[in-house]
N, C-alpha and C positions, 0 to 999 in steps of 0.2 A: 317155487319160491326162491330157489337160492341162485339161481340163474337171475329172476328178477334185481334179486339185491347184488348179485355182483354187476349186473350192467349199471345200477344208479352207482357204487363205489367207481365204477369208469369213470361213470359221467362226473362224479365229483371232484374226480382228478386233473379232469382236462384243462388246461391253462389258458383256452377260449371257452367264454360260455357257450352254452346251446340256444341259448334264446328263444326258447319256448319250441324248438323242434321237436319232433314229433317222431320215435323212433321204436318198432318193433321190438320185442322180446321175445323170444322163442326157443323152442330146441331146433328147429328147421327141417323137421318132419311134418307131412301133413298125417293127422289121425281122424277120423270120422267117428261119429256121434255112436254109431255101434260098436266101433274100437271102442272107444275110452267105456260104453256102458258093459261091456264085456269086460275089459281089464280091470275095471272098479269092481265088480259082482266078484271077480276070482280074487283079487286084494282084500277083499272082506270074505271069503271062504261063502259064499253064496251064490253059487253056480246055479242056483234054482231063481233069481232076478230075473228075467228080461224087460226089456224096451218094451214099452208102451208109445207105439206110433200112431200119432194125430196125423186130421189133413193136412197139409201143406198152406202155411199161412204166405199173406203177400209179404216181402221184405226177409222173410227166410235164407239163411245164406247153404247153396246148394255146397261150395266147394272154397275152402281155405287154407292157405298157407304164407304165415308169416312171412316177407320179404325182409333177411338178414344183411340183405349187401349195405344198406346204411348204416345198421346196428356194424358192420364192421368196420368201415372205411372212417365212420364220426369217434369210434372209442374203443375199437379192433378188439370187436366184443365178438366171441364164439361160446357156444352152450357147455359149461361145465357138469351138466348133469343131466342125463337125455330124459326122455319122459316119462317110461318105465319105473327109473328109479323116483324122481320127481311124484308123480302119481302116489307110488307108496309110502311116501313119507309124506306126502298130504293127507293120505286117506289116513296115516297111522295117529296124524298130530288130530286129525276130528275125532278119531276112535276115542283118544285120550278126552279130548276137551270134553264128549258129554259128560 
């Protein structure tokens, strides 16, 4: 989240609009669906979770990673909070909210 909101404070700064551009957020790591359900289970102290894998639907995306070079070059934006820490204070702000 706080990566999201400093790249819109860029963008809000810049002295040409963006004009409806279209630009990644990221930390610019790729993690996989079993990363993040693994680091979630240990963030919540429940190492007894795992993944429940279904078939493989069409339009499934196998492999992703955000492309930063425009998020740099449009508002010389780089990830102030990588994903590790990011993750735990997402999962910590849900713990709270229920």
């Amino acid at each position: 989240m706080d990566n999201a909101v400093h790249a819109n404070l860029l963008a809000a700064r810049r002295t040409e609009p963006l004009r409806g551009s279209v630009i990644n957020v990221a930390c610019g790591i790729r993690v996989s669906v079993n990363e993040l359900a693994a680091s979630m289970a240990k963030t919540f102290g429940r190492a007894d979770l795992k993944p429940k894998h279904e078939p493989e639907r069409a339009g499934d995306v196998k492999h992703s990673l955000a492309d930063l070079i425009k998020a740099g070059e449009e508002l010389e934006y780089e990830p102030i909070v990588d994903f590790d820490a990011g993750l735990r204070a997402t999962c910590e702000w849900y713990s709270q909210a229920r």
